[in-house]
N, C-alpha and C positions, 0 to 999 in steps of 0.2 A: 284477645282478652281486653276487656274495657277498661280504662286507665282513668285513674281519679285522683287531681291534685284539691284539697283543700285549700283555702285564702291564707290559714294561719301556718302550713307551712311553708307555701308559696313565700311570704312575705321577710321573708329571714333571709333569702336570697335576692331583696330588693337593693340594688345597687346605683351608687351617685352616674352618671353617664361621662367618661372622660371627656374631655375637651370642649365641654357643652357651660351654659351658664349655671350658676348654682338651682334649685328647684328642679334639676331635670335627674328621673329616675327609671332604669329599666328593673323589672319584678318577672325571672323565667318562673312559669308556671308549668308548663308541660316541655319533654323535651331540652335538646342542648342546643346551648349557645353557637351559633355558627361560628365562632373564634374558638372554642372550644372544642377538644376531642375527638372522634371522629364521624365523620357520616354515619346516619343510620342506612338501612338498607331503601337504596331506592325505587326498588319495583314493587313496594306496597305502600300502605297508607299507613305513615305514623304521625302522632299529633306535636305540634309545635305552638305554642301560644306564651305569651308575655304580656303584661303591664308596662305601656309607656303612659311616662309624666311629663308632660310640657311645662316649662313655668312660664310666669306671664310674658304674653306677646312671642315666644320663642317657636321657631320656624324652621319646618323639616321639609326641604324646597321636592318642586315634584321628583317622581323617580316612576319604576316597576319592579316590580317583580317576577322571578320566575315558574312561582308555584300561584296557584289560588288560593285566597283568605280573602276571608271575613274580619272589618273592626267595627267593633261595639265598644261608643261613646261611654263614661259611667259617670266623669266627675266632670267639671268648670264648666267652659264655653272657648269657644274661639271658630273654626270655620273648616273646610276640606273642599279643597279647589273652591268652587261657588255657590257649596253648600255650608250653608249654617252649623255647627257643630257643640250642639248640647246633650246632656245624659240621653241614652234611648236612642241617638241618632246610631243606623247601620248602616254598611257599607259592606259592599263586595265586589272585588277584582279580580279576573280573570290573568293569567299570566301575559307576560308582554305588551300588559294595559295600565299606560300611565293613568297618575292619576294624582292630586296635590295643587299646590301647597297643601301641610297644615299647620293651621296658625295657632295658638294660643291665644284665647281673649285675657282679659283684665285677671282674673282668676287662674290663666293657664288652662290646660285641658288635658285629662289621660284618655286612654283607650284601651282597649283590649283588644290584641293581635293575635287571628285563628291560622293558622295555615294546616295541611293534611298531611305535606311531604318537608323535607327540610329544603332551605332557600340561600343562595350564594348570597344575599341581603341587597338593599336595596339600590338598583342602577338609574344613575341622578339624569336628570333631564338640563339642555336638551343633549347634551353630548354625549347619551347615550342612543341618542333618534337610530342612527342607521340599524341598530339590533333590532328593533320593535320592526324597522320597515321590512326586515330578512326575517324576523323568525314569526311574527303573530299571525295568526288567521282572521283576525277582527277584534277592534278594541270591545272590552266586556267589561260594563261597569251598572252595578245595579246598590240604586242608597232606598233605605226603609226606616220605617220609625218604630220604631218597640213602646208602647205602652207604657207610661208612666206607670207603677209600682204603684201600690194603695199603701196607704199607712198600716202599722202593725196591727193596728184596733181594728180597723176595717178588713185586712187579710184575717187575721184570725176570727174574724165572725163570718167568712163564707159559708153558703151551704153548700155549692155547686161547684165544678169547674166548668172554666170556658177556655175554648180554642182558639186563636185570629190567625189567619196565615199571614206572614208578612212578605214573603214570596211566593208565589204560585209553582207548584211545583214543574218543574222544565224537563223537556223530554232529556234531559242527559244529567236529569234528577237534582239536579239544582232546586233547593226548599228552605224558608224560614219561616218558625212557626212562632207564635208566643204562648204558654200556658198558665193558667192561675188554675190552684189547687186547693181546695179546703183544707182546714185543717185533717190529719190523716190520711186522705186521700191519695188513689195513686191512678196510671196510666201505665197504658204499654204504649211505646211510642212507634214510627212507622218503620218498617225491615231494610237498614241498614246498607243491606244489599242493593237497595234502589239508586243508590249514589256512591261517592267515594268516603264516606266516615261522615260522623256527627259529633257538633260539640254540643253538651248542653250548658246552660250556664244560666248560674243561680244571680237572679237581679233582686229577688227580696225574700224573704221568709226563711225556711230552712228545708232540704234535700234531704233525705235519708238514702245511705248504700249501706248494703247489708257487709260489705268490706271495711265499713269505715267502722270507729267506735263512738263517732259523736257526730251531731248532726252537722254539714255543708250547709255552711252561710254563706251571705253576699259575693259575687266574684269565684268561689270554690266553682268547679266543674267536671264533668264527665267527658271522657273521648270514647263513640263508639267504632270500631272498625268494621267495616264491608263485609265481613266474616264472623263476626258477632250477631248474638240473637238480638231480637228489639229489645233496646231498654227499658227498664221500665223502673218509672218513676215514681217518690213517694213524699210528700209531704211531710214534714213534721210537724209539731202540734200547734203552731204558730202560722199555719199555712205554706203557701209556698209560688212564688212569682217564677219559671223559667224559660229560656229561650231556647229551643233546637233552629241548632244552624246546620244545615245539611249542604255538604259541595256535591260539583259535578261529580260523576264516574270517573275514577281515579285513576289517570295517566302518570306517569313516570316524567320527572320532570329530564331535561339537557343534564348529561353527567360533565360537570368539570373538576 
């Protein structure tokens, strides 16, 4: 079944980050806290995603992780190992592939963190080196740029939509796409089944689900599972800017 958190409920569980400097906030959006509760089940795909806030200049030193995700840049500036780190910037890591710093510029910087399975969180570099040299197959790191968002005037006078990939799709179904939507307009998106889950996530306008009672704005999103029919997507009367991020075909991650 396709799971769908909203921005405005998402953000009532936006919490200060212990032992960090002031300005820094994590917001669980899909999914439990890995300090929290218990495991979900780890031989399918369930969605995990959070709002991190950096404040300025504040620094989350390299690490890995053990599941695949996807981060989508939204707000400041600051940087991601030697890449530049502004709204639109993407990124994708494969398990066991470091990858980092990230810095926080003048402004600070949030993100938005996708993963498909639940993750023991993040193991800090280098002294976690000997794991990555025992467990990975090949470091896997691929960064994209999402399209700037059109203003509200100009999204709501589309007549058409357009498509851009932002990753080619890969034989182990690995795919980012970005979609702009007229106003009303809708899409069936690509069968689910071809990879391990899909997030979609709204960067401007508004989403319509027929579960929800009000239209998904900015940051709101969709998880679709491998076992789910395509989703299909609709605009609301304001138009509609979104992202499908699609992971590999979904492995189970190391049970600890």
């Amino acid at each position: 079944m396709t799971s769908i958190t909203s921005v405005e409920e998402a953000m009532v569980r936006r919490l200060s980050r212990p032992n960090r400097p002031a300005g820094n906030f994590r917001t669980q959006f899909m999914g439990e806290d890995r300090h929290k509760g218990e495991k979900p089940d780890l031989t399918q795909a369930s969605p995990i995603a959070y709002l991190v806030e950096q404040g300025p200049y504040g620094e989350l030193r390299a690490h890995f992780h053990e599941a695949d995700q996807f981060q989508i840049f939204v707000t400041g500036n600051g940087r991601i190992g030697g890449h530049s780190a502004a709204p639109g910037m993407g990124h994708f890591v494969g398990p066991f592939s470091g990858y980092g710093p990230i810095v926080g510029g003048e402004e600070g910087v949030a993100y938005m963190t996708l993963r498909n399975t639940w993750d023991p969180g993040a193991q800090f570099l280098p002294e976690n080196l000997e794991k990555i040299r025992a467990k990975r197959s090949g470091r896997r790191e691929v960064t994209f740029q999402v399209p700037a968002p059109v203003d509200d005037v100009e999204l709501g006078a589309l007549r058409k939509m357009s498509v851009l990939p932002l990753i080619m799709p890969q034989p182990d179904g690995l795919a980012a796409s970005s979609y702009v939507l007229s106003p009303g307009a809708s899409v069936t998106g690509p069968d689910a089944a071809e990879g391990g889950g899909q997030f979609w996530l709204v960067m401007a306008g508004q989403m319509l689900d027929a579960e929800q009672g009000h239209p998904l704005q900015r940051l709101s999103m969709a998880f679709v599972r491998p076992e789910d029919p395509p989703y299909v997507v609709q605009a609301g009367s304001g138009g509609l800017h979104v992202v499908l991020l699609q992971f590999p075909r979904f492995q189970a991650p190391a049970i600890h």
